[in-house]
C-alpha positions as CSV (number, residue, x, y, z in Angstrom):
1,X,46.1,-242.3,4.8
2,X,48.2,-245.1,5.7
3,X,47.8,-248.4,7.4
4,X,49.3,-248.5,10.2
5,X,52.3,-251.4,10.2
6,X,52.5,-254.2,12.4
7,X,54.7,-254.5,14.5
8,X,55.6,-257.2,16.9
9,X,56.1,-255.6,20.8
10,X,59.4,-256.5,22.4
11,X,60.6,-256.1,25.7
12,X,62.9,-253.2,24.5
13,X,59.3,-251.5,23.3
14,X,58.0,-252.6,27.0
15,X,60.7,-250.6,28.6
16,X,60.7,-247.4,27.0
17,X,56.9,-246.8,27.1
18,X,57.4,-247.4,30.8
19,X,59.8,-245.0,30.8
20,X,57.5,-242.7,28.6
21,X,54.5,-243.4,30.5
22,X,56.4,-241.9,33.6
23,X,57.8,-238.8,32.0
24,X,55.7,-238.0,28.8
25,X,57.6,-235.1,27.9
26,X,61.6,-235.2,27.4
27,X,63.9,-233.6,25.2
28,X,65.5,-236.2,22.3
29,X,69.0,-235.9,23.6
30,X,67.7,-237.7,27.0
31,X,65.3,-239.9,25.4
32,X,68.0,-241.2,23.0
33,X,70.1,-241.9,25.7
34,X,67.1,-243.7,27.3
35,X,67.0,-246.0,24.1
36,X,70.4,-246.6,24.4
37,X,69.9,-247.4,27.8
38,X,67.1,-250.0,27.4
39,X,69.0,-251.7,24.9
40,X,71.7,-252.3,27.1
41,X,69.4,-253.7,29.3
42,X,68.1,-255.9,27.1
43,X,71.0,-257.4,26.0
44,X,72.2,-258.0,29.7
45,X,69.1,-259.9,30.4
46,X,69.4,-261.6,26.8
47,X,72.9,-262.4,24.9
48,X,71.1,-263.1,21.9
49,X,68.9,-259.8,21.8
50,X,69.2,-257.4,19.3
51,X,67.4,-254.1,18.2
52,X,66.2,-254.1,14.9
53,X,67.1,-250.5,14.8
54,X,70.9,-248.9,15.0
55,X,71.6,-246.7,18.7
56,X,72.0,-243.6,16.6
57,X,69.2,-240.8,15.8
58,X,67.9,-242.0,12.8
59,X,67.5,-245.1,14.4
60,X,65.5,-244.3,17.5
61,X,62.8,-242.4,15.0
62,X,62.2,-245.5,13.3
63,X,62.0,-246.9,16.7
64,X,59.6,-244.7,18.1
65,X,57.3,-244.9,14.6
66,X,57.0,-248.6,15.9
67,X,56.2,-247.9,19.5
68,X,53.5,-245.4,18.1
69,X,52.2,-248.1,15.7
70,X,52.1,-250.3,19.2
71,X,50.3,-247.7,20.9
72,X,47.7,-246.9,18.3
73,X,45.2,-249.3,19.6
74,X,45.7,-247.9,23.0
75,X,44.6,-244.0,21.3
76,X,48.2,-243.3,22.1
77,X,51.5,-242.1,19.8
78,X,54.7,-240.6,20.1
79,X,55.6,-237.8,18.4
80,X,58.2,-235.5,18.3
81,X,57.8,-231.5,19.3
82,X,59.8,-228.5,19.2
83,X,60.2,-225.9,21.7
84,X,59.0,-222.3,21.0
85,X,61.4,-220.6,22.7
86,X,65.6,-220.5,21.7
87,X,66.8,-222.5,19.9
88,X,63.8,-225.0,19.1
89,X,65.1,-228.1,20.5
90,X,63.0,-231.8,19.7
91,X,61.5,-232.7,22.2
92,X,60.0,-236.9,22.3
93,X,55.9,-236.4,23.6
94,X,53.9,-239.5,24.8
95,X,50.1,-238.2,23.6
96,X,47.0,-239.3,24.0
97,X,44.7,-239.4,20.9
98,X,41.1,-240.6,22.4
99,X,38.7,-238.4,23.1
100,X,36.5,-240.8,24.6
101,X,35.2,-240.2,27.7
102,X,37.9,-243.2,29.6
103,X,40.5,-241.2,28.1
104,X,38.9,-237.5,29.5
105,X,39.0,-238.8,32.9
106,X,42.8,-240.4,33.0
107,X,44.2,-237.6,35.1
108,X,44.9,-237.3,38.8
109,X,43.9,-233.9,38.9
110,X,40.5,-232.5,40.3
111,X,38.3,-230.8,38.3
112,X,38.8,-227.7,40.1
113,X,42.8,-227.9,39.1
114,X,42.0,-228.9,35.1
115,X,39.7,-225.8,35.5
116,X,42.8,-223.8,36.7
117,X,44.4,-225.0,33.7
118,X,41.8,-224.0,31.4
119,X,42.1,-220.3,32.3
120,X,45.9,-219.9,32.8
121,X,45.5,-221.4,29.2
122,X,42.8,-219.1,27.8
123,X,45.0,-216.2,29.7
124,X,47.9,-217.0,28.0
125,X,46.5,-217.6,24.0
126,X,44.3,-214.4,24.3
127,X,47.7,-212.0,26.0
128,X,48.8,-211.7,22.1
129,X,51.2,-210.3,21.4
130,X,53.5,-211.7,25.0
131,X,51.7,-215.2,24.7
132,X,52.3,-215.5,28.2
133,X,51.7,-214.2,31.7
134,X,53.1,-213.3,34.8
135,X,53.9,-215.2,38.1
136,X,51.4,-213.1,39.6
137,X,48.8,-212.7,37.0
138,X,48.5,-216.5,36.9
139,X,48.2,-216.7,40.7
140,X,45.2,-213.4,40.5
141,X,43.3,-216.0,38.4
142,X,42.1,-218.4,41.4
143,X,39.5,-215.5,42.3
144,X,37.9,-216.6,39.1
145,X,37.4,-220.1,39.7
146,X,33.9,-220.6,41.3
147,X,35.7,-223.6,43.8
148,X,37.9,-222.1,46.3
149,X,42.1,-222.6,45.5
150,X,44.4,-220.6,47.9
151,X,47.1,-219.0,45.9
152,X,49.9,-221.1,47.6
153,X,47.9,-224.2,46.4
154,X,47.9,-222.6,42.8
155,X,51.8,-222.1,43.0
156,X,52.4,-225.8,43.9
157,X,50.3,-226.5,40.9
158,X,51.6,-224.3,38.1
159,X,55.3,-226.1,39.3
160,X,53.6,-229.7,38.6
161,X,52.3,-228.1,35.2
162,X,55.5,-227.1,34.5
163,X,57.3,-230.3,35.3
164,X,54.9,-232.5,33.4
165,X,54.9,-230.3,30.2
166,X,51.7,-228.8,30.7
167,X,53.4,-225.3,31.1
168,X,56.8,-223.7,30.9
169,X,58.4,-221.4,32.9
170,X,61.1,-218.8,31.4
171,X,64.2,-217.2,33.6
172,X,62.0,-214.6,33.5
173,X,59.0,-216.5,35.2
174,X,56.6,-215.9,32.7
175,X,54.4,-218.6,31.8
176,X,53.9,-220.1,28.3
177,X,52.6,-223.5,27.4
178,X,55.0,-226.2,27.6
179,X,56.1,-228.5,24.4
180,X,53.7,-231.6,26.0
181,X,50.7,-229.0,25.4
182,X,51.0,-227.9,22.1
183,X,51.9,-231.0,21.0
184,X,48.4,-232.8,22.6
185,X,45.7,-230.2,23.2
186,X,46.9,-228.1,19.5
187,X,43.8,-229.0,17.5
188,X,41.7,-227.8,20.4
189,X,43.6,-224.7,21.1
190,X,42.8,-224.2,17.2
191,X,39.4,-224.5,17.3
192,X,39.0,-222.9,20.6
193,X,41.4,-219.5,19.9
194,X,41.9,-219.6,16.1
195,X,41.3,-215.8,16.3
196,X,44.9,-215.6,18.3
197,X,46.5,-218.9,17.1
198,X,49.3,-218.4,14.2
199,X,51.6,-221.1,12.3
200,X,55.0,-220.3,11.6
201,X,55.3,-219.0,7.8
202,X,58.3,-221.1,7.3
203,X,57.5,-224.2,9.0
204,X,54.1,-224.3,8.8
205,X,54.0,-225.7,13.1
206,X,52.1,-223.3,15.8
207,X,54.1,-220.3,17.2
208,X,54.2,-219.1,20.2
209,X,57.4,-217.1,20.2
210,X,58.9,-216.1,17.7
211,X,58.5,-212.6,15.2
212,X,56.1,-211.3,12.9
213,X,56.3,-209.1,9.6
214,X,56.1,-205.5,10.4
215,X,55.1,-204.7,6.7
216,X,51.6,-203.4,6.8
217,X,49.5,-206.0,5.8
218,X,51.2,-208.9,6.1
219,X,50.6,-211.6,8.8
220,X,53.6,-213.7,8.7
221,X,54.9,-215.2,11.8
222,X,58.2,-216.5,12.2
223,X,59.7,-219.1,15.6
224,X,62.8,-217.3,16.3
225,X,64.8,-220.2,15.0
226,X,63.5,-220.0,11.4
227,X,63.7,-216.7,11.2
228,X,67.4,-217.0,12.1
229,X,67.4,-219.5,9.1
230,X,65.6,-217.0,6.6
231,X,68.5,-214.1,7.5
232,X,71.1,-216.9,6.3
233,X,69.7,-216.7,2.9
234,X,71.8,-214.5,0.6
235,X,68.7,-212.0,0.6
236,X,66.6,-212.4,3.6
237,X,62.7,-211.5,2.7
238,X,59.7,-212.3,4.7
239,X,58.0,-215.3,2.3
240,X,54.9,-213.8,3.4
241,X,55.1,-210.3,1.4
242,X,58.4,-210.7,-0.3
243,X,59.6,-207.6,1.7
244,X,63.2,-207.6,2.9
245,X,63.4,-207.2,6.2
246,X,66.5,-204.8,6.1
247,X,63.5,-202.5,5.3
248,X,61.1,-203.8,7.7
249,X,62.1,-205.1,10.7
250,X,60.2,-208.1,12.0
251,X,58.0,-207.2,15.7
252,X,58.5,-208.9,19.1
253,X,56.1,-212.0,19.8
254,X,56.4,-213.6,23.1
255,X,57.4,-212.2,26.3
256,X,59.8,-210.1,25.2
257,X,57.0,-208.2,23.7
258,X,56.0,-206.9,27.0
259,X,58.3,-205.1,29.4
260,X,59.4,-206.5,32.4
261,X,57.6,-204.0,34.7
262,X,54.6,-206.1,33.3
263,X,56.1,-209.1,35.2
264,X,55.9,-207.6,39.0
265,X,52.3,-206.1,37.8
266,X,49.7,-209.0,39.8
267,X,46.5,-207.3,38.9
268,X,47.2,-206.6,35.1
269,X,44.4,-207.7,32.5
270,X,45.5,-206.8,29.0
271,X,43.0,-205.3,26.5
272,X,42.9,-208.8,24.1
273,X,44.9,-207.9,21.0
274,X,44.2,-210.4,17.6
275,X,46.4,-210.6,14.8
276,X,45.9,-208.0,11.9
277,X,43.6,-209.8,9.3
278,X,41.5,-212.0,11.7
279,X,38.5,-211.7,12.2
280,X,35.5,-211.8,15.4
281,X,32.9,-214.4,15.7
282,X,30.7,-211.8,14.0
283,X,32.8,-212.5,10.8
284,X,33.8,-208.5,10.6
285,X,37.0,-207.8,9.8
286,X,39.8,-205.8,12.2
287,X,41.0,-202.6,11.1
288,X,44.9,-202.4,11.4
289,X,45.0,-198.8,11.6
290,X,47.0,-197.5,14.6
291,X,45.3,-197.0,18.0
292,X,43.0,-199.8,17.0
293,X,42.4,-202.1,19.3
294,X,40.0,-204.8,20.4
295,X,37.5,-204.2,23.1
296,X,38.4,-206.2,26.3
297,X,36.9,-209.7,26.3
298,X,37.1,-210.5,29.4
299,X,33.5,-209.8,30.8
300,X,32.0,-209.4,27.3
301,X,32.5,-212.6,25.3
302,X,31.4,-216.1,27.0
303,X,34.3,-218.1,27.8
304,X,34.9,-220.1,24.9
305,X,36.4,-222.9,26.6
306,X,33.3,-223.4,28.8
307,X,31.3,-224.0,25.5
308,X,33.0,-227.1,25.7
309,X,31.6,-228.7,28.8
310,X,29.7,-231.3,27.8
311,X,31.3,-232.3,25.0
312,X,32.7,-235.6,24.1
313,X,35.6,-234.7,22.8
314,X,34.9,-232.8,19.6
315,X,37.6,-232.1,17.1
316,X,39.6,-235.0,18.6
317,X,43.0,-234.4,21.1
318,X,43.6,-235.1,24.5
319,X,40.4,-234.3,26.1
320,X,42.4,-233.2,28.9
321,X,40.9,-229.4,29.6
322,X,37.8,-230.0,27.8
323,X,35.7,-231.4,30.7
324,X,37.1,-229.6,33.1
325,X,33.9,-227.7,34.2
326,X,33.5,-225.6,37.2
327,X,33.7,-227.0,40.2
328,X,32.6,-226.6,44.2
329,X,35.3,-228.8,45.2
330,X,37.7,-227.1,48.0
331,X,41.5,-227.2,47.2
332,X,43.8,-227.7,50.2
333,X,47.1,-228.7,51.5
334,X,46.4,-232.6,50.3
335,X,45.5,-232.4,46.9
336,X,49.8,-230.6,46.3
337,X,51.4,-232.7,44.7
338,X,55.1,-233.5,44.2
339,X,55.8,-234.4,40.5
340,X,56.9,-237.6,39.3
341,X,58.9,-236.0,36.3
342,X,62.5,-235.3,37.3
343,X,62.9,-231.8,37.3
344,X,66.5,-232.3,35.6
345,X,64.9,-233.7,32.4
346,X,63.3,-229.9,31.9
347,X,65.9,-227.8,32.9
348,X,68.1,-226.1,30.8
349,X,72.0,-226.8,30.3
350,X,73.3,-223.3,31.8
351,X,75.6,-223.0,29.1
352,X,73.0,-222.9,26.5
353,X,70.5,-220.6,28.5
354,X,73.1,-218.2,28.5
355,X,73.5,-218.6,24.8
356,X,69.6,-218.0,24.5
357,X,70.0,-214.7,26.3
358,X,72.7,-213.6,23.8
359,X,69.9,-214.1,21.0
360,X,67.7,-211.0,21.4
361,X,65.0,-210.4,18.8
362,X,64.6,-207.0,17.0
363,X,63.3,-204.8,19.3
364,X,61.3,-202.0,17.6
365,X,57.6,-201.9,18.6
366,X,54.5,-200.3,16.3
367,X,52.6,-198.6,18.7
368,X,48.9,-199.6,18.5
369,X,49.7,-202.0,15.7
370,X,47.2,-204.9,17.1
């Protein structure tokens, strides 16, 4: 491992981690224009300033290696993250990397709401293959919280979710996580769900959306983007099996796995479906023979994520859902929130959600494949 460099904390550094520290999650584009911005500000304050790194995009990702190198004392970095959905667009994430107990508690929400969070989370990793959920299956889960959240209140706080990264929402209004929580809670989603949690085959970074091999056998998962790389290739074959995919047609992953009657559906619970090859905590192995499926684990199996109460922040992240234990708190009209994240910096340019729409995945479906 490498030591981290030194370097020297200038007011141009100052300026965008304040800006950071107020947004956490923004796509490159805008945070490069922030850069750009800072230095201009700089310089009007000071004639003789100048950034030791060009305006361009190479430039700010040397810049921000030196504001993480800053913030590494602080168990803080900046790192770059991709969407899951379209056309994987970088996004710049302000994380936290202490799992100390200082660091578990820097949050304004109760621990009624970060319990919220925990389940729409748990709901969303365990809906394999859609990886998401509805509007009003995330709203059906406050009857599972042992405090007492009206489903209004829930609504106002699956929007602040969203607009802080925490969540994202599709046209659709499906719910997914949002780039902010792969990025900082992906070694605890790992550890917590690694019977549903899959890496991309050809980039080797968690998916979410995306495809997977249909070849019997053969696990390979694919973000939509790559896989739109891999049929560029003079023969396009899944690196996985070495099949050609002219012969077998990749499967939906995401929401556009599940129909869109499933959307208007509030009470649906999904039997829980795990990629062919994993296996249960038992260590057995899943048959991937159609009509298997898994038994439904929502009143069988403990809730994994409340093994972690407790804990001080095993396996390293955030800490931000892992202390999150049940509360008797009551949730009203004051604990909404507005959110301090612009709502324009997550938003997608129209032009390019229509472009986005335009890219649908194969669509064929394997009956009682998982």
């Amino acid at each position: 491992m490498s030591q981290n460099r030194h370097v020297r904390p200038t007011n141009l550094h100052r300026l965008f981690i304040q800006s950071m520290l107020s947004r956490r999650a923004i796509k490159e584009d805008v945070a490069l224009e922030m850069y750009k911005r800072a230095v201009g500000a700089c310089q009007a304050n000071d004639d003789t300033f100048r950034p030791l790194h060009e305006t361009t995009i190479r430039g700010f990702r040397t810049f921000i290696t030196d504001v993480s190198d800053i913030l590494h004392d602080l168990g803080m970095e900046v790192v770059l993250g991709q969407e899951q959905t379209g056309k994987g667009r970088t996004w710049v994430v302000l994380r936290n990397t202490d799992p100390t107990e200082v660091a578990l508690q820097a949050t304004d929400y109760t621990p009624l709401e970060i319990d919220y969070y925990r389940r729409v989370v748990k709901e969303i990793i365990e809906s394999y293959p859609a990886n998401s959920i509805s509007h009003g299956q995330a709203t059906t889960i406050v009857g599972e919280l042992e405090g007492t959240m009206a489903r209004h209140v829930a609504e106002t706080l699956l929007d602040s979710l969203c607009s802080r990264g925490w969540l994202s929402k599709s046209k659709r209004g499906r719910y997914t996580l949002g780039v902010r929580a792969i990025s900082e809670l992906e070694t605890y989603l790992k550890q917590q769900f690694e019977d549903y949690m899959q890496n991309c085959k050809h980039c080797k970074r968690v998916m979410l959306d995306g495809v997977c091999c249909s070849k019997e056998g053969c696990d390979a998962h694919y973000h939509s983007y790559c896989y739109s790389a891999i049929l560029k290739l003079p023969r396009p074959s899944c690196p996985g099996c070495k099949s050609k995919f002219s012969e077998y047609e990749p499967s939906p992953i995401g929401e556009k796995a599940v129909s869109r009657a499933e959307d208007e559906f509030t009470g649906l619970r999904n039997k829980r479906k795990r990629p062919r090859g994993s296996t249960n905590r038992n260590g057995k192995g899943k048959s991937s023979a159609d009509g298997d499926e898994d038994e439904d684990d929502t009143d069988g199996d403990t809730d994994e994520l409340e093994e972690e109460e407790g804990r001080d922040g095993e396996g390293g992240g955030s800490g931000f859902i892992e202390r999150a234990g049940p509360s008797g708190w009551r949730v009203d009209s004051s604990s909404r929130r507005r959110s301090v994240v612009p709502e324009t910096q997550y938003l997608d340019d129209e032009a390019e959600a229509d472009d986005d729409d335009e890219e649908e995945p194969p669509t064929n479906r394997r009956k009682g494949r998982r």
